[in-house]
C-alpha positions in Angstrom: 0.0 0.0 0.0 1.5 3.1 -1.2 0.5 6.4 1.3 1.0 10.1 0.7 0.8 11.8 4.1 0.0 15.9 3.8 -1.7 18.0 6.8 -5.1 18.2 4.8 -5.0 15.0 3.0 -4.2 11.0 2.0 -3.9 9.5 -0.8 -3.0 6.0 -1.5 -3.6 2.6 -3.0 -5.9 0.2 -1.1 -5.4 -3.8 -1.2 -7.2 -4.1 -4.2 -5.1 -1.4 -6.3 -7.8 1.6 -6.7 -7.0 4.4 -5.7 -8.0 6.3 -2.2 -8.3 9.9 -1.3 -9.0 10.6 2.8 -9.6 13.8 3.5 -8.9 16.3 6.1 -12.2 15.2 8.4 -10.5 11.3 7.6 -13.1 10.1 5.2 -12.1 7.8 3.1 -13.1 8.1 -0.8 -12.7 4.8 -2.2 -11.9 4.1 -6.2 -11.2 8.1 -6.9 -9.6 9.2 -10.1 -7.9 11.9 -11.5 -8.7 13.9 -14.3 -6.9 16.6 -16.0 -8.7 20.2 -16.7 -6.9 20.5 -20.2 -5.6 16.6 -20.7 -4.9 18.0 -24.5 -3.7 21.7 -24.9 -2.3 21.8 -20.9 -2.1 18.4 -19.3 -0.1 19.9 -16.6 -2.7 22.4 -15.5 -5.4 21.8 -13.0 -6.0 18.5 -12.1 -8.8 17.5 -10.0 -9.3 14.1 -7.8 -13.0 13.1 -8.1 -15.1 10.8 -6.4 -16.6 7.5 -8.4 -19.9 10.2 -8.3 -18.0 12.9 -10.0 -17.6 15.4 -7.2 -14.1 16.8 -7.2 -12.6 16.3 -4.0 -9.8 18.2 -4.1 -7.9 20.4 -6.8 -4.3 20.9 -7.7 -3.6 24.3 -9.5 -0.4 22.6 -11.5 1.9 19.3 -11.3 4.6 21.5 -9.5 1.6 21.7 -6.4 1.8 18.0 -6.2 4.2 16.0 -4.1 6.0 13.4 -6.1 4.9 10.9 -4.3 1.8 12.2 -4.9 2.0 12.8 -8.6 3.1 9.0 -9.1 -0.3 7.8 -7.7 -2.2 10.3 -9.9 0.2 9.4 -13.0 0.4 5.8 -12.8 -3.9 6.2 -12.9 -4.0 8.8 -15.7 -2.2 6.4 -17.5 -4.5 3.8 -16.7 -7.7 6.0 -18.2 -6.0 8.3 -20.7 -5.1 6.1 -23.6 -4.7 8.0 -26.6 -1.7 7.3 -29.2 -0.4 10.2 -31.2 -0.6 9.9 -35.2 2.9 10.3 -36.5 1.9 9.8 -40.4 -0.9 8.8 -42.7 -0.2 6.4 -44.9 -2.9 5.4 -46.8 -6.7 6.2 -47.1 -9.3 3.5 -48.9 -11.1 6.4 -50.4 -11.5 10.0 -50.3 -15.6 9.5 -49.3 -16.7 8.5 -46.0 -16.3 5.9 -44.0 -12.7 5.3 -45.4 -10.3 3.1 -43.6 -6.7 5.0 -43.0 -4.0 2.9 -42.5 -1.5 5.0 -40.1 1.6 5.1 -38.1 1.3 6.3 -34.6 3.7 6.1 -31.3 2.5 2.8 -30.5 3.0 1.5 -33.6 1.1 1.0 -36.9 -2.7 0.6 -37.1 -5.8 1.3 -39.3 -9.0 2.8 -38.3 -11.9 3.4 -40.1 -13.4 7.4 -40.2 -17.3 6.9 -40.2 -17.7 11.0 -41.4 -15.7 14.0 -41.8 -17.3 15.1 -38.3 -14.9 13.0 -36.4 -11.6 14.6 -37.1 -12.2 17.8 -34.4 -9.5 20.7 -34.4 -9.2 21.1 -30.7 -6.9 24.3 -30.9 -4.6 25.5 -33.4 -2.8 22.8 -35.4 -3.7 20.1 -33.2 -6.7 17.8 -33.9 -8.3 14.6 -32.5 -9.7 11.7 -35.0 -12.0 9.7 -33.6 -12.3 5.9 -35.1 -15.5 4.3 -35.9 -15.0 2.2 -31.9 -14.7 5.7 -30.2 -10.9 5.4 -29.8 -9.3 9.0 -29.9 -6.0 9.9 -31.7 -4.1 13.0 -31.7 -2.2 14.9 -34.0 -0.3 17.5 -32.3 0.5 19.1 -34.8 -0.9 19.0 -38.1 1.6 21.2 -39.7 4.2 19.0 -38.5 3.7 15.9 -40.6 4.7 14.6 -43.7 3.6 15.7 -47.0 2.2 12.9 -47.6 0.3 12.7 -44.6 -1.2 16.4 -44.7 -2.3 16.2 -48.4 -4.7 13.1 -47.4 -5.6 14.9 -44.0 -6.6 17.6 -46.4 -9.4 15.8 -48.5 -11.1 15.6 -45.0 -11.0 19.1 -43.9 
């Protein structure tokens, strides 16, 4: 059992892994998460632990406010719910109409997805956009002026 000890608050791993938050009156929160305010354009601003009902329990203005003991907990279970591999290159697109399968290369490795409309590739601010995949999986592109030519002239017949 890992345990974080602070003047107003615990938080550790119970028996069965999940994650525990006790507060400053010594409640225990069972099975709390994390989530990030900006897990896209500022991951390391404002991260909030929430109970399994979705009230935020306690708030963290930054990373650096975080004790590293702390911040492991909190990263080992973002990592646990925030799966989303970054597109490094487009390879190859079944057609230029939708749904088109799009074979791709992406920090975890090749894959292909299949784009059910042009309404699931989202610019989420500046260059940087999210694709969604016909099973709901997300993928980022950081940077969309960044890849290949390739790669943006296909992203292109989409936007």
């Amino acid at each position: 059992m890992t345990q974080i000890n602070q003047s107003t608050h615990q938080l550790e791993r119970d028996a069965l892994g999940r994650l525990v938050f006790i507060d400053n009156k010594g409640e225990r929160h069972v099975g709390v998460h994390p989530v990030r305010a900006f897990p896209i354009t500022a991951p390391g601003a404002g991260i909030a632990i929430m109970n399994q009902s979705g009230k935020e329990l306690c708030w963290f203005p930054n990373m650096a406010a975080i004790s590293e003991a702390e911040l492991k907990l909190i990263e080992e279970e973002l990592a646990e719910r925030e799966f989303m591999p970054v597109i490094e290159k487009i390879t190859k697109v079944s057609t230029f109409a939708t749904p088109s399968i799009w074979d791709i290369e992406t920090d975890r490795g090749p894959t292909r997805i299949r784009l059910k409309g042009e309404e699931d590739i989202r610019r989420i601010a500046g260059n940087i956009l999210l694709i969604a995949d016909s099973n709901g999986l997300q993928f980022l592109i950081k940077d969309s002026t960044q890849l290949d030519k390739v790669s943006k002239k296909l992203l292109d017949r989409f936007r």
